[in-house]
C-alpha positions in Angstrom: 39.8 -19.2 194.6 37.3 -19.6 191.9 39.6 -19.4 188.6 38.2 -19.6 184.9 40.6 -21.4 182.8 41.1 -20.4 179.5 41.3 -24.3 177.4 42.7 -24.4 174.1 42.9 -28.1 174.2 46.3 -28.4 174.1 48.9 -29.6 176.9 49.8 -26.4 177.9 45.9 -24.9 179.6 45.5 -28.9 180.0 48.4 -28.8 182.8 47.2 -25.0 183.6 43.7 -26.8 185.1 45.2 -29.4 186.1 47.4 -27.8 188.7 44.9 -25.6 189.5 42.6 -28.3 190.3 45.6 -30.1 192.4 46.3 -27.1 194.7 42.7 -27.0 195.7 40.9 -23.9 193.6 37.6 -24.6 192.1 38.6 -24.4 188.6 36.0 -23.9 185.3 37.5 -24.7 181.6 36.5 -22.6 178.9 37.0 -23.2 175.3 36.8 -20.3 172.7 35.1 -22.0 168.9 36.3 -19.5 166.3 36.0 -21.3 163.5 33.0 -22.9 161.7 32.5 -26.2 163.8 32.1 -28.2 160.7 35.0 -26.9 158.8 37.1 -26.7 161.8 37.3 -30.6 162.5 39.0 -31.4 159.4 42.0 -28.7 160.4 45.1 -29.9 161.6 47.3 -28.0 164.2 45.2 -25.6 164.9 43.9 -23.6 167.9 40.5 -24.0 169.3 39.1 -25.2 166.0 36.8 -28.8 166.4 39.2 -31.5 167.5 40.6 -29.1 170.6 36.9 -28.5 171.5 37.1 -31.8 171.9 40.1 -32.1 173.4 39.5 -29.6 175.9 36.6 -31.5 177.1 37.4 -34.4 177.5 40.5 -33.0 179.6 37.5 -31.1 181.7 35.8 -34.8 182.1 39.2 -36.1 183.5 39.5 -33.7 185.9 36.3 -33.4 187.0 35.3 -30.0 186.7 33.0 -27.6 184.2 33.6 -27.0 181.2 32.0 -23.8 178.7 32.3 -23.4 175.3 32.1 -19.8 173.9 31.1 -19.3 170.0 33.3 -16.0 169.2 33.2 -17.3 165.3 32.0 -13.5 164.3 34.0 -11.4 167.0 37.5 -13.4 165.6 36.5 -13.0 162.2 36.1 -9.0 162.6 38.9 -8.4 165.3 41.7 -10.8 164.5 41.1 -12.4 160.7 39.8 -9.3 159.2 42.7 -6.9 160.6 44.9 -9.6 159.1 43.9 -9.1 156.2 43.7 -5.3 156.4 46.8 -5.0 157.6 48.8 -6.7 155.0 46.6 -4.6 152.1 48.8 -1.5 154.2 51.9 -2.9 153.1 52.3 -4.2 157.3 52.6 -7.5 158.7 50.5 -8.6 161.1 50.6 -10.7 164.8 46.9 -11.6 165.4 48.3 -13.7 168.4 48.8 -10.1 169.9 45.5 -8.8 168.2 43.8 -12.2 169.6 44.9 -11.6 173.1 43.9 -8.2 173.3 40.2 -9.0 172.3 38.6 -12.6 172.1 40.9 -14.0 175.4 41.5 -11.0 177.5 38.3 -9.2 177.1 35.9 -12.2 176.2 36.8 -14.3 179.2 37.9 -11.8 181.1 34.3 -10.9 180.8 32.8 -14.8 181.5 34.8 -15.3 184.4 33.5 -12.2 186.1 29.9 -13.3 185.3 31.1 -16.6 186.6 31.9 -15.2 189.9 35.7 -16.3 189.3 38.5 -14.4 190.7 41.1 -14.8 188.2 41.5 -15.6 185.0 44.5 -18.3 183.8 46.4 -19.0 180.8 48.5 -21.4 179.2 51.0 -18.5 178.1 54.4 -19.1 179.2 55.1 -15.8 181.4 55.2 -14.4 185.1 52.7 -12.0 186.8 54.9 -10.9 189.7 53.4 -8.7 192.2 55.5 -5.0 192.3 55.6 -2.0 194.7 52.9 -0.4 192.8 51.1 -3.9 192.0 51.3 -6.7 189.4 54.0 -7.3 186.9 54.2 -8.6 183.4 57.6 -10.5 183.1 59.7 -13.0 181.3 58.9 -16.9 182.0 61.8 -18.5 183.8 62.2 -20.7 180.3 63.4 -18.1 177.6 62.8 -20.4 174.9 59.4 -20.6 175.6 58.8 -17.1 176.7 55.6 -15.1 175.8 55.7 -11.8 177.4 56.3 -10.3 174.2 52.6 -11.8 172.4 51.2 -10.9 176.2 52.5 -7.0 176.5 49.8 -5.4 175.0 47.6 -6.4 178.2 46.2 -3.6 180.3 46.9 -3.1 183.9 43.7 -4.2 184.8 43.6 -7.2 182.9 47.2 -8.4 183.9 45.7 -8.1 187.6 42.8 -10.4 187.0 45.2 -12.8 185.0 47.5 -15.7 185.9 50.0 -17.8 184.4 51.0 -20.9 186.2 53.6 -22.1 183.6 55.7 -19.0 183.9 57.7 -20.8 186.3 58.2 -23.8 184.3 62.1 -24.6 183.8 60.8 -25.9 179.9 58.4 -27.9 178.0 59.5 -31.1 179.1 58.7 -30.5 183.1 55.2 -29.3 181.4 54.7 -32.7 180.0 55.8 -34.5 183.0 53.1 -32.7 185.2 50.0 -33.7 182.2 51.4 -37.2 183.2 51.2 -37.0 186.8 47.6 -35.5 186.2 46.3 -38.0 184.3 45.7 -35.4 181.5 44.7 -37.2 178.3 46.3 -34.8 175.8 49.9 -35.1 177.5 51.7 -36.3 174.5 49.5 -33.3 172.1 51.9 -31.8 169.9 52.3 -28.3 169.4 50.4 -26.1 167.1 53.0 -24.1 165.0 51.1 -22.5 162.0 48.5 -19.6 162.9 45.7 -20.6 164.2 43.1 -19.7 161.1 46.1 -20.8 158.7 47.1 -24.5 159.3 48.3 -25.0 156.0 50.7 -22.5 156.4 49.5 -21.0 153.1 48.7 -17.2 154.8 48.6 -15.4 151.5 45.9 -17.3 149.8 43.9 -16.4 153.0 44.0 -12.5 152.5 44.0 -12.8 149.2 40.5 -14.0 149.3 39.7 -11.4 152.3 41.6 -8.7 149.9 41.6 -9.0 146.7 43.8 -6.0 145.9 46.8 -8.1 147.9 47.2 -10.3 145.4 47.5 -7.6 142.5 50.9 -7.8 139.8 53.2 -5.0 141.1 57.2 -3.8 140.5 59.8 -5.0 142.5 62.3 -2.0 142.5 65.4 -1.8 144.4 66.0 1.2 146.8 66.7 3.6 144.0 63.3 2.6 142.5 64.3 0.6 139.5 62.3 -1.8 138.3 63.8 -5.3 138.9 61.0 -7.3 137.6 57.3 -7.7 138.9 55.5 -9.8 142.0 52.5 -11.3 142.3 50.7 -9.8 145.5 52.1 -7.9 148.1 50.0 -9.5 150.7 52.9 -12.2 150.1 55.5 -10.5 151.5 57.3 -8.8 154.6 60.0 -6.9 155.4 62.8 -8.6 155.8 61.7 -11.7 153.5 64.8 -12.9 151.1 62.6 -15.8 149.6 60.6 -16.0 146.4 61.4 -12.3 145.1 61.9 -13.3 141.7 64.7 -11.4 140.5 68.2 -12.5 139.7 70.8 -9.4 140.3 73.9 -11.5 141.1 73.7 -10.7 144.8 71.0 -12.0 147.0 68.3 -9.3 148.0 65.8 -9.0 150.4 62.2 -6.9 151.0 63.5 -3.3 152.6 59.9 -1.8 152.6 56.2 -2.7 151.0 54.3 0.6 149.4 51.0 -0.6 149.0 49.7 2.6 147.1 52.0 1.8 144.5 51.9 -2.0 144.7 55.7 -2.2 145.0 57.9 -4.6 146.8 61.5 -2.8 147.6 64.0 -4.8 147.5 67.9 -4.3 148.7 70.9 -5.8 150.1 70.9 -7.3 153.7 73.1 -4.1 154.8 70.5 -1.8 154.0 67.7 -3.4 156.3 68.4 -2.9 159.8 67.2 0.5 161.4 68.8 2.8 164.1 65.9 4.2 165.3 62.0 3.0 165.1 58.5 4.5 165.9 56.4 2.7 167.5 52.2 3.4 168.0 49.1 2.2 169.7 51.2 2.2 173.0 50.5 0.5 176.1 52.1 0.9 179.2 52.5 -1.2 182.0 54.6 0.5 184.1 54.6 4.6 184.2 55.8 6.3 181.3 59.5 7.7 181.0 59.8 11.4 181.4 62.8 10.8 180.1 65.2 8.7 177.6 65.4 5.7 179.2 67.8 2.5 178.8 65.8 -0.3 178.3 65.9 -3.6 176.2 63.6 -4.3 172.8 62.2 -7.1 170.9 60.7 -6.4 167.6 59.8 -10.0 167.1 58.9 -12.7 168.8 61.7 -15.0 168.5 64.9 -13.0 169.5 66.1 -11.8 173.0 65.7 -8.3 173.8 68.7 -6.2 172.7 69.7 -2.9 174.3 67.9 0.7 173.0 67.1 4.1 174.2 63.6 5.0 174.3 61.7 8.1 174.4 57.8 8.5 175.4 56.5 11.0 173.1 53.0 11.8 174.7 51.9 14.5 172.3 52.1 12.2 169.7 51.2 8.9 171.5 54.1 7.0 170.5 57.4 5.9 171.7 60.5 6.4 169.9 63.5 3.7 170.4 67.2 4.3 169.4 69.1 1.1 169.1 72.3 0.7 169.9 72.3 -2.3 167.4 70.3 -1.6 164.3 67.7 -4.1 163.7 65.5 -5.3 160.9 62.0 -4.0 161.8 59.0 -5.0 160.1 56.1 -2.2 160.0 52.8 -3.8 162.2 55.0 -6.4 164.5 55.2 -5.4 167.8 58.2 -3.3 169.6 58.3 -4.6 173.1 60.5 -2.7 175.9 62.0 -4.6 179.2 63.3 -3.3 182.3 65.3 -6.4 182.7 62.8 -9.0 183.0 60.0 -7.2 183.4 57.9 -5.9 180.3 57.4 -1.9 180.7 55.4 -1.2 177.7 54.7 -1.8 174.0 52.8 -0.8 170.6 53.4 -1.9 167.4 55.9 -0.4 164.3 55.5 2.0 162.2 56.6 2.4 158.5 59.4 5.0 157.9 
């Protein structure tokens, strides 16, 4: 096959090519610049900013094949940073890694490697396309500590069947690293990028405070009655769920229960009070048919934690799905609510507020 690889630069698409290349596909890298080239070379850990370009190059120069790179600077500014922001000024928080796949790397290159003449499009992400009865799957990776199905579930059908993911398989990270070594790949010892991609420092707020100004107005912190506890400095620095850097002193420790960003207050209460029984989720998409029915599947409504069991409802005149848990969970409005059928990803959207 003719594959377009999508190359971030790290170890990950590196060994993604790489294997590609080995099993006898004519393989073509392409590397997304979102980011300012000049600005991006002095950022650290980050994704496809100027040293990764590079990277991902000179990985293409190893093995020998194409490489492209794509300047999406304004089209990640307007669908990933500035919903960021946007969200956040709602009171939500957000996951551009979800936003980012469903625009610049699913429809971008989807886009390229069709113009290319390629036949599929392959990832990095750490997850399995397994072909079903009525056509290609979105599961789990075989490693579940590196699993992204969840940051992958709002795919469409039609993408998923153009894409692949050759690491799904992987047992973990350290196999991954072994194979950059047996390929000669120059970036096998890369570390990992761990702040968001746009955010290296870590420092998110200052970020959307500069994209929204409004985030970063004075506000009450109440408590669930509406008291007034004392006051914040920005709600665009917090999320539901956060039990850091309040600032009030009670005598018990408290934590953000919701965010109303008409109001500009942060509501705060004890952990007890945070988990929900039953959540609302929007912006739905299915990759499998839709219940007609309550049906027992598994959630995550975060990335990092294993699905737990629910009950979920399609609710098609109102386009959105409604999950009972069976353990009440902290859910944060504007993260994603992800439902499995065991391994396999049925459908997602993302939370609601109350």
């Amino acid at each position: 096959m003719r594959i377009l690889v999508a190359m971030s630069g790290g170890v990950d698409s590196s060994v993604v090519a790489g294997l590609l290349k080995d099993a006898g596909h004519e393989v073509i890298g392409a590397t997304l610049q979102l980011y300012d080239h000049g600005a991006a070379v002095r950022k650290k850990g980050a994704c496809c900013a100027g040293q990764d370009i590079h990277d991902a190059r000179s990985v293409a120069d190893a093995l020998d094949i194409p490489h492209y790179v794509l300047d999406r600077e304004a089209r990640f500014r307007a669908a990933v940073i500035e919903d960021f922001a946007d969200t956040y000024a709602r009171g939500e928080t957000p996951i551009p890694c979800i936003r980012c796949n469903q625009t610049v790397k699913f429809q971008d290159l989807l886009s390229l490697a069709r113009d290319l003449g390629c036949e599929a499009l392959a990832t990095g992400h750490y997850a399995r396309r397994v072909e079903g009865a009525a056509g290609p799957e979105l599961h789990r990776a075989a490693d579940p500590l590196r699993d992204q199905s969840y940051f992958l579930a709002m795919t469409t059908p039609a993408q998923l069947a153009f894409a692949r993911f050759p690491l799904g398989d992987m047992p973990d990270k350290a196999a991954v690293r072994r194979e950059a070594a047996r390929l000669g790949i120059p970036v096998a010892e890369k570390p990992d990028s761990q702040d968001i991609c746009f955010v290296p420092s870590g420092h998110y707020a200052e970020t959307v405070a500069r994209l929204r100004p409004e985030t970063a107005e004075a506000g009450e912190v109440v408590d669930l009655e509406g008291r007034v506890l004392g006051t914040h400095h920005g709600i665009g620095r917090y999320t539901v769920g956060q039990g850091r850097g309040l600032g009030v002193a009670t005598g018990e420790r408290l934590y953000v229960a919701a965010i109303d960003a008409t109001r500009r207050r942060v509501v705060v209460g004890p952990r007890a009070a945070l988990p929900k029984a039953e959540v609302v989720a929007g912006e739905v998409n299915w990759l499998s048919s839709p219940p007609i029915a309550p049906a027992r599947v598994a959630v995550k409504l975060r990335g990092r934690e294993a699905p737990r069991p629910a009950t979920l409802t399609w609710d098609a005149a109102a386009g959105v799905m409604r999950v009972i848990l069976d353990h009440p969970n902290v859910a944060a409005p504007g993260q994603a609510c992800v439902a499995y059928d065991g391994d396999r990803v049925i459908g997602a959207g993302f939370l609601r507020a109350a």
